[in-house]
DORO-717338 format. One record per atom (N, C-alpha, C, CB): x, y negated, z negated. Coordinates in steps of 0.001 Angstrom, whole numbers, padded with zeros to 6 digits, always signed. Glycine has a CB too. Layout:
N
XYZ...
This chain:
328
+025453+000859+019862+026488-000044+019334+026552+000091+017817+026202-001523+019739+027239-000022+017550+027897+000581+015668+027900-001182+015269+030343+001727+015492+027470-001239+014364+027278-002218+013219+028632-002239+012473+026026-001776+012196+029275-003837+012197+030242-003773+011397+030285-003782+010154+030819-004412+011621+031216-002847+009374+031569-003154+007871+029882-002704+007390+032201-005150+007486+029533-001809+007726+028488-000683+007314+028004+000931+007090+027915-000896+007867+027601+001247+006549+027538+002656+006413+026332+003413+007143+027495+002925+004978+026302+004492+007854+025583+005506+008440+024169+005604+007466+026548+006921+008504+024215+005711+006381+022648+004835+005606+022457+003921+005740+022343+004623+004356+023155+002684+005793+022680+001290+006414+022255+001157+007460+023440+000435+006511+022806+002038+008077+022070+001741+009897+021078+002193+010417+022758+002156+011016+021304+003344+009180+019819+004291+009288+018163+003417+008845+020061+005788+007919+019059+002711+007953+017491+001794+007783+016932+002190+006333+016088+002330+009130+017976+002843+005241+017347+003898+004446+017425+003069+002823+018330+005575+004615+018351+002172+003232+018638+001500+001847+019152-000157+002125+019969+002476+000985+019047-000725+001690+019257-002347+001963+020283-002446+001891+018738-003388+001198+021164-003352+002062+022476-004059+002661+023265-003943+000957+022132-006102+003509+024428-003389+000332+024282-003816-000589+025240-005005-001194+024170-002849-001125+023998-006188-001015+024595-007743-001418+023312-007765-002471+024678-009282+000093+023957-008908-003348+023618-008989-004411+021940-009370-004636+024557-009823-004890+021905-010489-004040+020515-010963-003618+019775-009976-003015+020535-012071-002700+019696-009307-001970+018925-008324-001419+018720-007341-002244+019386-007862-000336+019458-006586-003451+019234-005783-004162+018550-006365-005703+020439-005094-004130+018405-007370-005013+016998-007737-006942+016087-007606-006852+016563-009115-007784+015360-007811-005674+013916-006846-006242+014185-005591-005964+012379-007122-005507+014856-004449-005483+015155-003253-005956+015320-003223-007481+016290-002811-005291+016431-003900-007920+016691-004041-009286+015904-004618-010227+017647-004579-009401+014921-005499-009801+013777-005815-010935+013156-005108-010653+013047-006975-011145+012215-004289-009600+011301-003095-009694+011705-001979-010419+011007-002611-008480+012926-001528-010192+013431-000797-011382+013136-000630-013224+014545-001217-011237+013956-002080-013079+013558-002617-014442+012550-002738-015154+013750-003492-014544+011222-002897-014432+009946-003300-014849+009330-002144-015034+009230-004165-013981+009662-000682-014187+008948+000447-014267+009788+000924-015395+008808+001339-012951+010791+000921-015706+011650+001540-016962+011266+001059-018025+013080+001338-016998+011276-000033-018369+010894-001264-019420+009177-000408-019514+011014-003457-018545+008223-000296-018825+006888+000523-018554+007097+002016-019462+006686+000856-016648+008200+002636-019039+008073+003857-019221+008548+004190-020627+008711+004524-018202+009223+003206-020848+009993+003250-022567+009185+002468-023427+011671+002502-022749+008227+001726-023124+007391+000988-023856+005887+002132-023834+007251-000703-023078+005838+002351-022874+004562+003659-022954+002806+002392-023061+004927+005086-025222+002214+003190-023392+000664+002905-023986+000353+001869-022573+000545+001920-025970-000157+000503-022979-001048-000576-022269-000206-000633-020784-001099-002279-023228+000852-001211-020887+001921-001509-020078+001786-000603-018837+003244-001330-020829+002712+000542-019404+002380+001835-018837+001147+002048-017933+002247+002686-019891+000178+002009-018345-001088+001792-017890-001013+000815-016336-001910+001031-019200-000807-000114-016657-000731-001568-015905+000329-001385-015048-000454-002918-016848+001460-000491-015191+002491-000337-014076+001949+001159-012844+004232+000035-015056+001331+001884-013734+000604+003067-013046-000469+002475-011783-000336+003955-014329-001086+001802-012343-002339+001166-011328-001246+000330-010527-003839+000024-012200-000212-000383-010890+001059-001059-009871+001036+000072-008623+002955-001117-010796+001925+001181-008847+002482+001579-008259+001021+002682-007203+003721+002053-009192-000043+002597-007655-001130+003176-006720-000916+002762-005517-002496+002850-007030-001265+001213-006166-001037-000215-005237+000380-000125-004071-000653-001688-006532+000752+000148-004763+002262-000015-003949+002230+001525-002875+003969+000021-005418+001507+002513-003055+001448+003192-001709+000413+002666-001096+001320+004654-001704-000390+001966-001360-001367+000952-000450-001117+000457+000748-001611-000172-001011-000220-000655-000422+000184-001790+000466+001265-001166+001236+000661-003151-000307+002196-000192+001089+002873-000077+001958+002563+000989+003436+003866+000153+001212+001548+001143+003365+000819+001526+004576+000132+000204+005349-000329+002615+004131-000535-000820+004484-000917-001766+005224+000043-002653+005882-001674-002384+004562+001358-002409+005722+002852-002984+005863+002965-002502+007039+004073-002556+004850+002973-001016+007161+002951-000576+008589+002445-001155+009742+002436+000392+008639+000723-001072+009593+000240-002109+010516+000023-003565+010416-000761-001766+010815+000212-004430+009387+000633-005562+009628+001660-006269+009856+000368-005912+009137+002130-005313+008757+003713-006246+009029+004862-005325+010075+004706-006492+007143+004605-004562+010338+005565-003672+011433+005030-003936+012441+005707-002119+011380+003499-003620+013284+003136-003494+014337+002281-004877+014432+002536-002170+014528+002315-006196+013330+001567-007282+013849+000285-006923+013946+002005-007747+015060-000593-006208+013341-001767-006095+013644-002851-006674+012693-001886-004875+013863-003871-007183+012384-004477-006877+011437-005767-006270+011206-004418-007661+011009-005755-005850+009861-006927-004815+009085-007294-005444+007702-006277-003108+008741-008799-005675+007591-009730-005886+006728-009794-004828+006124-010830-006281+007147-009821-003489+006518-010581-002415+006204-009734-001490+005648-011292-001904+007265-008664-001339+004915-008056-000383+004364-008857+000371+003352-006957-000863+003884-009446-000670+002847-010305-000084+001745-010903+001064+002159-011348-000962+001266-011683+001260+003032-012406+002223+003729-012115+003448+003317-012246+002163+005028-010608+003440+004103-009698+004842+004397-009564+005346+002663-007751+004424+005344-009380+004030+001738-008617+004665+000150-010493+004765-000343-007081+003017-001223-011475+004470-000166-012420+005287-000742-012790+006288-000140-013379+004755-001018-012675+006882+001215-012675+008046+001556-012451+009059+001358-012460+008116+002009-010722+008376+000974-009495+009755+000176-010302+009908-001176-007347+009114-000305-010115+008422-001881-010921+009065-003345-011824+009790-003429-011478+008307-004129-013556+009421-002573-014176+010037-003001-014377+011081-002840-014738+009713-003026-013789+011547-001329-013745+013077-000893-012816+014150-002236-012752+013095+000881-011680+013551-002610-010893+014108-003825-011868+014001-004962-009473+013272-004169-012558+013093-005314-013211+012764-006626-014542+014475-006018-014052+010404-006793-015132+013977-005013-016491+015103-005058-015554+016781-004879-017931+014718-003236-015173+017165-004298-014637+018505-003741-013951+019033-005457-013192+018223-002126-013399+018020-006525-012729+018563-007504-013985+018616-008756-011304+017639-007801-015059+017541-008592-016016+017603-009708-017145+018674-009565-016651+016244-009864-017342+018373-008007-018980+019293-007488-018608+020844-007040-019882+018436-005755-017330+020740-006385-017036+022162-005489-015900+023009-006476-016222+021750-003650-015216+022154-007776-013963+022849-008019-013031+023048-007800-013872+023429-008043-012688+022167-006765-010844+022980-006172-010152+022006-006718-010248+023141-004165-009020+022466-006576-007606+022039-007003-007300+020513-006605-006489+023026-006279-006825+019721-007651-006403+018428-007119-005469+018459-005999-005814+017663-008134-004758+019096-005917-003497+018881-004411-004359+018899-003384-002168+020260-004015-004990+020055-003436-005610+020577-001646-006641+019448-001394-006658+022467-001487-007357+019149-002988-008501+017984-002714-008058+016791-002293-009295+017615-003883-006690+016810-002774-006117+015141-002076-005955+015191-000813-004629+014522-002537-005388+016645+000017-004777+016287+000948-005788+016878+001974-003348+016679+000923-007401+016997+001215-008341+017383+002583-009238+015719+002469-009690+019279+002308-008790+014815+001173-009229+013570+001346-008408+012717+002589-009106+012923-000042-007732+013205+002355-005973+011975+003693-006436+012710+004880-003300+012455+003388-007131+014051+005149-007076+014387+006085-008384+013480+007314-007073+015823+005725-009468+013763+006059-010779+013533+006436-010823+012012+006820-011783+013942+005287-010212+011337+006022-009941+009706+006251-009002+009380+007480-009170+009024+004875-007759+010082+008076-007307+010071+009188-007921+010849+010225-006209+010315+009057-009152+011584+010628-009621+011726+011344-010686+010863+011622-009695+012642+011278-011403+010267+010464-012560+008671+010806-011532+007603+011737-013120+007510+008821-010076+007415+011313-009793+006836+011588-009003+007038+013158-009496+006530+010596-009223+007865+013170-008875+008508+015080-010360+008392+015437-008138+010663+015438-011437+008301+014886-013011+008343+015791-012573+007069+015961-014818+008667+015054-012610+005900+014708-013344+004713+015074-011722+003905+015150-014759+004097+013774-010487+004023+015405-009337+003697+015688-009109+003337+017453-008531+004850+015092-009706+004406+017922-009793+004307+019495-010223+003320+019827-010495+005161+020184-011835+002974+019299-012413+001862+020746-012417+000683+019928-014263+002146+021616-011849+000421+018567-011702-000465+017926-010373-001192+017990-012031-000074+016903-009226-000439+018166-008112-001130+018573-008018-001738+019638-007246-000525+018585-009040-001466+020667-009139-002372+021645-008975-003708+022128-009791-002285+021775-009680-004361+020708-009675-005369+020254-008283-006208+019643-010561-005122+019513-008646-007658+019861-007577-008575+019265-007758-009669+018648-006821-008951+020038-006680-009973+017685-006942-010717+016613-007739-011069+016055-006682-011362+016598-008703-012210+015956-009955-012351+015188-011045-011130+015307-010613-013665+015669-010778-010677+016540-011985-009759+016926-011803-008309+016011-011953-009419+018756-010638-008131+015670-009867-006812+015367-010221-007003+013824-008018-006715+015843-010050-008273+013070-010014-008498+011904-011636-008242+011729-009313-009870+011545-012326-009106+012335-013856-008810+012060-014357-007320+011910-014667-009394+013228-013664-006326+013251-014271-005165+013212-013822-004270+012080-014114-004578+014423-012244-004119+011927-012044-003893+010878-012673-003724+009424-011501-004410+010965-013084-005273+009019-013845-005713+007932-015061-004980+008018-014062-007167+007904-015982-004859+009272-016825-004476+008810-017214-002722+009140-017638-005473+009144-015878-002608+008885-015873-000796+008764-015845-000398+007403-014477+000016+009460-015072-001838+006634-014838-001617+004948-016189-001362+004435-014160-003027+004059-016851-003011+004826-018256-003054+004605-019231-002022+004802-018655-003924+005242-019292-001255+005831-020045+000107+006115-019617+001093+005216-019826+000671+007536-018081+001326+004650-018416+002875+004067-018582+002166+002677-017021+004352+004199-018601+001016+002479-019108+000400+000509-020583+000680+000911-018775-001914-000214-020842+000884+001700-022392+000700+002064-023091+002135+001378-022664+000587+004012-022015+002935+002811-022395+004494+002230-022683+004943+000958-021452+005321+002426-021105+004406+000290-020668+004838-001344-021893+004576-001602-019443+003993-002374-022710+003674-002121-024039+002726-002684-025216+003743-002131-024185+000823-001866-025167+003995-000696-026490+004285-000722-026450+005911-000605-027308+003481+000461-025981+006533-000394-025789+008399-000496-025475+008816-001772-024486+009108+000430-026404+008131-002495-026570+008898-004127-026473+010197-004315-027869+008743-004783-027295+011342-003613-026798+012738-003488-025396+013175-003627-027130+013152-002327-024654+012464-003141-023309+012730-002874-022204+012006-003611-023141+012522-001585-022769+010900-004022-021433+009637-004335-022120+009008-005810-021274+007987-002719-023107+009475-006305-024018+008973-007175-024432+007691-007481-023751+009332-008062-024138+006949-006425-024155+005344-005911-023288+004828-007141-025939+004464-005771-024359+003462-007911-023468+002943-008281-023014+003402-009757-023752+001731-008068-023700+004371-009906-023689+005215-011179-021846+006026-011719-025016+006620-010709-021673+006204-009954-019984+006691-010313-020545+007994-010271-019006+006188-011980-019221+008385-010018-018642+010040-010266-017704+009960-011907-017224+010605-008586-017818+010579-012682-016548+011005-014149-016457+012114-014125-016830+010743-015793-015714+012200-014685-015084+013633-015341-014463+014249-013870-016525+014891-016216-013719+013004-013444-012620+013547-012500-011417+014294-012886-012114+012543-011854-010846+015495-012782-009575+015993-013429-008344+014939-013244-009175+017446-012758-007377+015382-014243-006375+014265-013720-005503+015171-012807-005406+013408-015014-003965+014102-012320-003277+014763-011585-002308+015834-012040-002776+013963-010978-001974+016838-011461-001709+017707-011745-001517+018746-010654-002387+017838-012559-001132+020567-011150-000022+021587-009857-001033+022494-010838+002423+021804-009779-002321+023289-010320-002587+024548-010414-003593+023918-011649-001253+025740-010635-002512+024939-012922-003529+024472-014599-002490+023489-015109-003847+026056-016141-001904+023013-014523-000798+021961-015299-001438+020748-015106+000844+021854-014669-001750+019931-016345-002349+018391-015824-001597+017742-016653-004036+017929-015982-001068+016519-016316-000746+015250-016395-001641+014117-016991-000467+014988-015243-001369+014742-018553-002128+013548-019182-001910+011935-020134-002749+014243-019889-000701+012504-020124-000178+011540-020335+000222+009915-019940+000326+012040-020399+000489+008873-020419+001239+007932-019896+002151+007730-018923+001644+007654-020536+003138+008122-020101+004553+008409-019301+004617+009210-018474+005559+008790-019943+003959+010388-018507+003869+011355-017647+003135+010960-016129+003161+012405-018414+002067+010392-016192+001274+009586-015274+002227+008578-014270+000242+008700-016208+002910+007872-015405+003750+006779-015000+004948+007581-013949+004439+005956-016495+005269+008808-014660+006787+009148-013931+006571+009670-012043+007613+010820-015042+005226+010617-012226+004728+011425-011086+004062+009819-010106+003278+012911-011747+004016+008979-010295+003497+008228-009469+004685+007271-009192+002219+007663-009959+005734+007085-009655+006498+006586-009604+007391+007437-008354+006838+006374-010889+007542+008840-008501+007955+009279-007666+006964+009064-006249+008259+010468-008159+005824+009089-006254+005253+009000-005046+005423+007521-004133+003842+009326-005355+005288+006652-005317+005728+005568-004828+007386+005342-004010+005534+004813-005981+007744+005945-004697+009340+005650-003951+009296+007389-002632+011253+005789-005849+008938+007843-002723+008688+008734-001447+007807+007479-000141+007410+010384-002070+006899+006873-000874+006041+006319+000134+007221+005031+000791+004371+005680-000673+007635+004700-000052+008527+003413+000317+009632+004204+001415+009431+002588-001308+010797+005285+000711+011348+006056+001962+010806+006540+003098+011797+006991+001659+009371+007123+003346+009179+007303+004148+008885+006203+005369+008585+008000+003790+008410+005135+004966+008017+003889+005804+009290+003202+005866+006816+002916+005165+010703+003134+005435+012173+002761+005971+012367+004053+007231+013581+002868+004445+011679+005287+007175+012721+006240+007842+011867+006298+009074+013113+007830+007044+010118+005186+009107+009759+005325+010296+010164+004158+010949+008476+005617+010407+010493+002909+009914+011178+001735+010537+012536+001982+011344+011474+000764+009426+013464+002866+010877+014331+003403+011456+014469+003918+012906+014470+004116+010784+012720+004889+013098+012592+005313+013638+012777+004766+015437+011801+005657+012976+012212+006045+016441+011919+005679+017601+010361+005125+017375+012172+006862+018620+009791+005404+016959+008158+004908+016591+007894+004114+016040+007385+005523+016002+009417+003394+014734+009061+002112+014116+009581+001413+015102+009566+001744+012697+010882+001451+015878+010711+000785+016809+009998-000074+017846+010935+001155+016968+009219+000824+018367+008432+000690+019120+006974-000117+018115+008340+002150+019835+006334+000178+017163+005847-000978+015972+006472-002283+016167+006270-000549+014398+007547-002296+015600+008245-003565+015855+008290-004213+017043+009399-003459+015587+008316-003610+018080+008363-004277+019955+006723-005033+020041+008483-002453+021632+006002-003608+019888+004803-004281+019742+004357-005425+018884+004125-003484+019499+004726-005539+017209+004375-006935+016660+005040-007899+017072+004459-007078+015388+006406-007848+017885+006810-008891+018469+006168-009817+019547+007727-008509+018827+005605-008556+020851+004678-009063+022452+004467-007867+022658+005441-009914+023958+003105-007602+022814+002597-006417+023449+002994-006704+024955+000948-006181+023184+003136-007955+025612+003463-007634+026767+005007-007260+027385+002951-008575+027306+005721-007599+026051+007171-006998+026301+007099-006038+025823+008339-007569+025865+006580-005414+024872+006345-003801+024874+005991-002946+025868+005469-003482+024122+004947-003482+026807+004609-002893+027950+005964-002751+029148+003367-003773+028445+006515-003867+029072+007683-004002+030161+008339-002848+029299+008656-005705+030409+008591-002878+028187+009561-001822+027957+009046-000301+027955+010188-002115+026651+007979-000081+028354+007507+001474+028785+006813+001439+027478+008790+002911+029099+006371+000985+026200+005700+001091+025379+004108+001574+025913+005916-000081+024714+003774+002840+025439+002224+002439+025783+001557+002062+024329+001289+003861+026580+001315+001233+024445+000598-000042+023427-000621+000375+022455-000120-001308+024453-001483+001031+023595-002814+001875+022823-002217+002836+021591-003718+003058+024088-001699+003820+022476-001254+004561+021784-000275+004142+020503-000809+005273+022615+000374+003396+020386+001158+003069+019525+000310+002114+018026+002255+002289+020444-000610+001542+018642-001545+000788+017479-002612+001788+016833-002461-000552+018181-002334+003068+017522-003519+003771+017311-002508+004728+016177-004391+004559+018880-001361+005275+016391-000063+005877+015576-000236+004883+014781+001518+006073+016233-000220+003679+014871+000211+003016+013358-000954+002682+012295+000969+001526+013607-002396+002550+013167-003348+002673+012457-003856+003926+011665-004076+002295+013141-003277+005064+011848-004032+006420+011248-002689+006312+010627-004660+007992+012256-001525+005874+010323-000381+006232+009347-000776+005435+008263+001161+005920+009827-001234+004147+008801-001916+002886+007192-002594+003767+006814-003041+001207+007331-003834+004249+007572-004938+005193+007315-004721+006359+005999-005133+005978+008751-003701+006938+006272-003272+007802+005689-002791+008132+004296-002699+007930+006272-001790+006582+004221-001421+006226+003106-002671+005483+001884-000306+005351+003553-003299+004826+002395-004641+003964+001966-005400+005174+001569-005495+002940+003265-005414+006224+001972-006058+007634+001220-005465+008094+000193-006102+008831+002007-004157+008120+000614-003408+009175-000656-003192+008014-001988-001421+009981-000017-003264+006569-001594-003340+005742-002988-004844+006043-003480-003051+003909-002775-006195+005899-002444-007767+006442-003071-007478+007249-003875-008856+007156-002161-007298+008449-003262-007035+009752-004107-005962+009748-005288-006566+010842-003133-004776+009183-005729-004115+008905-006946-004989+007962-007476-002683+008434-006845-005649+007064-007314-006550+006207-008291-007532+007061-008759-007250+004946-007655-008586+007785-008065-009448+008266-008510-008978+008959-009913-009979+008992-007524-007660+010126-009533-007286+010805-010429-006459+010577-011867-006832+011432-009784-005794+009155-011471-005784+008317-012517-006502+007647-013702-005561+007758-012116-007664+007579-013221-008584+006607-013988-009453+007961-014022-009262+004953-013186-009847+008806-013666-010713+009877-014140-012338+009702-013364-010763+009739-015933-012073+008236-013197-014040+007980-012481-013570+007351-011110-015469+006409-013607-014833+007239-010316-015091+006444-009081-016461+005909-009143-014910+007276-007793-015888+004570-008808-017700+004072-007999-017249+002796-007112-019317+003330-009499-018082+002531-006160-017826+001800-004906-017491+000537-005290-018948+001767-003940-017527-000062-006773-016699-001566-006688-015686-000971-006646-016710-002773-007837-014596+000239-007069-013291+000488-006744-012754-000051-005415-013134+001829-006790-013635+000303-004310-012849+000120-003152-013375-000996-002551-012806+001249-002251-013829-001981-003314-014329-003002-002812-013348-003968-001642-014730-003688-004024-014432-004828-001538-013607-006402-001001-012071-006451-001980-014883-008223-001552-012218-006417-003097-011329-007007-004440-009679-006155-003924-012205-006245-006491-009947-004874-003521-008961-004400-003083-008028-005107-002093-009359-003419-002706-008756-004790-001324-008248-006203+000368-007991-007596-000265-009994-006693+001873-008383-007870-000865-007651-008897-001515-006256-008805-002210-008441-009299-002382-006411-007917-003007-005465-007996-003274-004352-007377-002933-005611-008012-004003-004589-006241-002351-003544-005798-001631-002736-006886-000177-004219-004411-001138-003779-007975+000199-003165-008732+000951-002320-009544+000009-004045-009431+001805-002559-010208-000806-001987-010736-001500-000538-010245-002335-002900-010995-002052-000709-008908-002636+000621-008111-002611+001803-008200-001409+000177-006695-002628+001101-007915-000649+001955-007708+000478+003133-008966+000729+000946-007559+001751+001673-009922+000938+002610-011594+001484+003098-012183+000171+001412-013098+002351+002901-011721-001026+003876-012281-001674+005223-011192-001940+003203-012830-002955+005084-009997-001386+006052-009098-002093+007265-009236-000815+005334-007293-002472+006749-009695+000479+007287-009842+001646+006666-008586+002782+008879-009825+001354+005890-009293+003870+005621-008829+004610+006682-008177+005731+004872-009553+004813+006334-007074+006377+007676-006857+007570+008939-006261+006482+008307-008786+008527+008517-006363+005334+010245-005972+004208+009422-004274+003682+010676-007737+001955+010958-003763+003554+010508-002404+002899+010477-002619+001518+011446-001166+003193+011159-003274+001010+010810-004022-000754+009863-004357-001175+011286-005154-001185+009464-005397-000126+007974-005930-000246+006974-005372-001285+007307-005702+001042+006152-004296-000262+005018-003981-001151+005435-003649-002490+004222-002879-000637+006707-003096-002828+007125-002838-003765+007121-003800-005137+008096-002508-003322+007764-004666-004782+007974-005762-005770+006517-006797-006001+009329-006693-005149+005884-006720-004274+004655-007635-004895+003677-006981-005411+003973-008493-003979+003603-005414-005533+002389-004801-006380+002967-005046-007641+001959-003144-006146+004362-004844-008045+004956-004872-009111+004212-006298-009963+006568-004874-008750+005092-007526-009379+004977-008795-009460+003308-009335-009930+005492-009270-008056+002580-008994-008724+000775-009043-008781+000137-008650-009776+000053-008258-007844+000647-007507-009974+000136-006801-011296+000099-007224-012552+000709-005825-011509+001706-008030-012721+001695-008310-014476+001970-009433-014696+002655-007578-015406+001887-010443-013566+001772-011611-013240+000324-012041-014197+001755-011703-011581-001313-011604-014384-001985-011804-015446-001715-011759-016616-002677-011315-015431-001155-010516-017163-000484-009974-018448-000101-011094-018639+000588-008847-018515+001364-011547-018064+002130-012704-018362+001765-013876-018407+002936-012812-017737+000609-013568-017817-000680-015606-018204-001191-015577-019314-002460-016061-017195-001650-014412-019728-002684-013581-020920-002931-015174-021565-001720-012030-022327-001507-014966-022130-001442-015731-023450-001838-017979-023031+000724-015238-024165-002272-017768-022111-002191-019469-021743-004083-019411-021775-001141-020064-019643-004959-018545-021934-006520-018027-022027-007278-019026-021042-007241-018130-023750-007456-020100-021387-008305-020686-020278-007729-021007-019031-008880-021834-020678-006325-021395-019169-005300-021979-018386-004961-021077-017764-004278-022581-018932-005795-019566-017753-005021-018643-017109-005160-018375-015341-005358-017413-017894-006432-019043-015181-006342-018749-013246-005807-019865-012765-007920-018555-012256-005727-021183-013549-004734-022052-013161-003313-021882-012894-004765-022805-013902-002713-021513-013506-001443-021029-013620-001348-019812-012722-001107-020740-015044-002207-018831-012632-002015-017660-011668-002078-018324-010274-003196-016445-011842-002961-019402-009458-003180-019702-008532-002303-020306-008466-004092-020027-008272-001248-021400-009231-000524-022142-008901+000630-021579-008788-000580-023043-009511+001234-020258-009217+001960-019387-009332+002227-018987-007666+001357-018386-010332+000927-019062-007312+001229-018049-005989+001065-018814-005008+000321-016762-005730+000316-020111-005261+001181-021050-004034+002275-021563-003822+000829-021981-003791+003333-021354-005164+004011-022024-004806+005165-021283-004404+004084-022887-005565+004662-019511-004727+005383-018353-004191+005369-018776-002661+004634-016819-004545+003980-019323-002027+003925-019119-000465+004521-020361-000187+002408-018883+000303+005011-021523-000617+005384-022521+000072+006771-022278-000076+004858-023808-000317+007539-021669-001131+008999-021658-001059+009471-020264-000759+009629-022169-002362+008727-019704-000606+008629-017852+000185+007827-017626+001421+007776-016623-000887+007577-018158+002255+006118-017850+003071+006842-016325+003484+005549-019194+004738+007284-016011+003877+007225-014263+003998+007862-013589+002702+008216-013635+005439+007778-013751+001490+007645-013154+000523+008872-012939+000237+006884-012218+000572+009021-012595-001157+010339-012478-001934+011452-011988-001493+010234-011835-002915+011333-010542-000890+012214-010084+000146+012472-010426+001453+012020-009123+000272+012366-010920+001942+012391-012287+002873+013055-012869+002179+011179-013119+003256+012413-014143+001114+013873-014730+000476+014815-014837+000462+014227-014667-000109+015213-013749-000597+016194-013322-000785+017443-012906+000391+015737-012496-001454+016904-012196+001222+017463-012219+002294+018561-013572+002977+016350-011963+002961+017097-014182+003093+017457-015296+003784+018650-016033+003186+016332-016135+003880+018752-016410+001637+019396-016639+001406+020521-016267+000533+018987-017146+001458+020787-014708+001289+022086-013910+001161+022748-014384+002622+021821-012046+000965+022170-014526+003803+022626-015093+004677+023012-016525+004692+021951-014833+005419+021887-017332+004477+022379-018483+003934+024150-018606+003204+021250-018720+002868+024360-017878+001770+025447-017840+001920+026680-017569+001684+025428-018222+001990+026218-016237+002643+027265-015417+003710+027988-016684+004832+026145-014032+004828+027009-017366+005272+026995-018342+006257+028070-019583+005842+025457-018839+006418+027597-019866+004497+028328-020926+004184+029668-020734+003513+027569-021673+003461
């Protein structure tokens, strides 16, 4: 059935509706990375570590907010990617590309071992096991000094970069991650689109109406868990290479925090979402800076009162009330 008074990209799922409201956090994420890129130095800095974030969270979007599932443990998968990228480029020498993409590899195959008999599980049970898969590889990082130099860190990570070309810059930093970020965001609209985001979506709705509808269920939580998986690596691996070092508070608890906290305030289930709330999360401190003691007051009160007049997050909002009124 054809959708009215829409375009063949709209239906595709590839770009948002274009009404005014639905296109502002497109248009303030914009703004904020430009405003970043023309200002350069600190900022810059602070929008780079944004947008890591923002291929994070938008893998954890996949399986929470597409397929209803939840995961403690992303962290896992993004110190995997890092540190496998951080050791193979400091200890063995190779090339940042191949090292990133034998980190995403190595982290989506843990996550096909221990994805199987762990998805089994539901809700509280899923969250617990999850969590304490995070907890096990912070464990590793810490205790396989040979390899990870515990808590000592890995440095003198190369930055990112194609062959002998490196990316040392700011702006330069800022622009190449910026593109990844908006690749990561298209690609997770074009699986929402998909026959497979589909089927995500059936499932976070009722696994048991997924089943009536020929969904096989395993399989589908297990596809959406090694795609978070995946992405949660390739942000490890751009952090590592960003910041130049690793050590296991990187992929701590602090992550999962905040990447949850991105998410549900940026809008969960929204392709904007992670976008705007890594954006938002990020310089949301900056913008307290100046209040010094008053500053986790104001940050905490900031974001409850994001969740009481947003509970599914900005894009959500907005939405809602472009319909709202459309309606009226």
């Amino acid at each position: 059935m054809t959708l009215p008074n829409t375009t063949s990209t709209e239906r595709a799922g590839l770009l948002p509706r274009a009404r005014p409201l639905q296109l502002l956090p497109w248009a303030v994420s914009a703004a904020i990375v430009g405003y970043a890129f023309v200002v350069g130095g600190y900022i810059a800095t602070v929008i780079a570590f944004a947008l890591v974030y923002v291929v994070f969270v938008t893998g954890l979007n996949l399986f929470m907010g597409f397929a209803n599932q939840v995961s403690f443990g992303q962290n896992a998968f993004a110190g995997l990617g890092g540190y496998a990228s951080a050791i193979l480029t400091t200890t063995y020498n190779w090339p940042v590309l191949p090292a990133m993409i034998a980190g995403i590899l190595l982290a989506v195959v843990i996550a096909l071992i221990i994805g199987y008999p762990t998805l089994r599980l539901k809700g509280h049970y899923l969250a617990m096991a999850t969590l304490a898969i995070g907890l096990i590889t912070y464990e590793i990082a810490v205790e396989w000094q040979s390899m990870t130099q515990g808590y000592l860190g890995i440095s003198g990570i190369p930055p990112l970069g194609i062959g002998s070309y490196e990316i040392i810059s700011d702006r330069g930093q800022l622009a190449i991650l910026s593109i990844v970020a908006l690749l990561a965001v298209f690609i997770a609209a074009r699986i929402k689109s998909s026959r497979m985001g589909r089927a995500f979506l059936a499932l976070g709705a009722s696994e048991n109406a997924a089943l009536a509808l020929g969904i096989n269920v395993s399989r589908t939580k297990l596809i959406a868990f090694l795609t978070a998986a995946a992405f949660a690596a390739l942000a490890g691996a751009l952090f590592v290479h960003v910041v130049g070092y690793v050590s296991p508070e990187v992929f701590g608890l602090h992550m999962v925090i905040l990447g949850f906290t991105m998410l549900y305030v940026g809008g969960i289930g929204s392709i904007a979402g992670p976008l705007i709330g890594a954006l938002l999360i990020s310089l949301l401190p900056e913008v307290l800076r100046g209040f010094k003691d008053y500053q986790d007051l104001f940050y905490g009160a900031a974001l409850i009162l994001l969740l009481i007049y947003a509970p599914r997050g900005l894009a959500a909002f907005f939405e809602r009330r472009e319909r709202t009124g459309s309606a009226s």
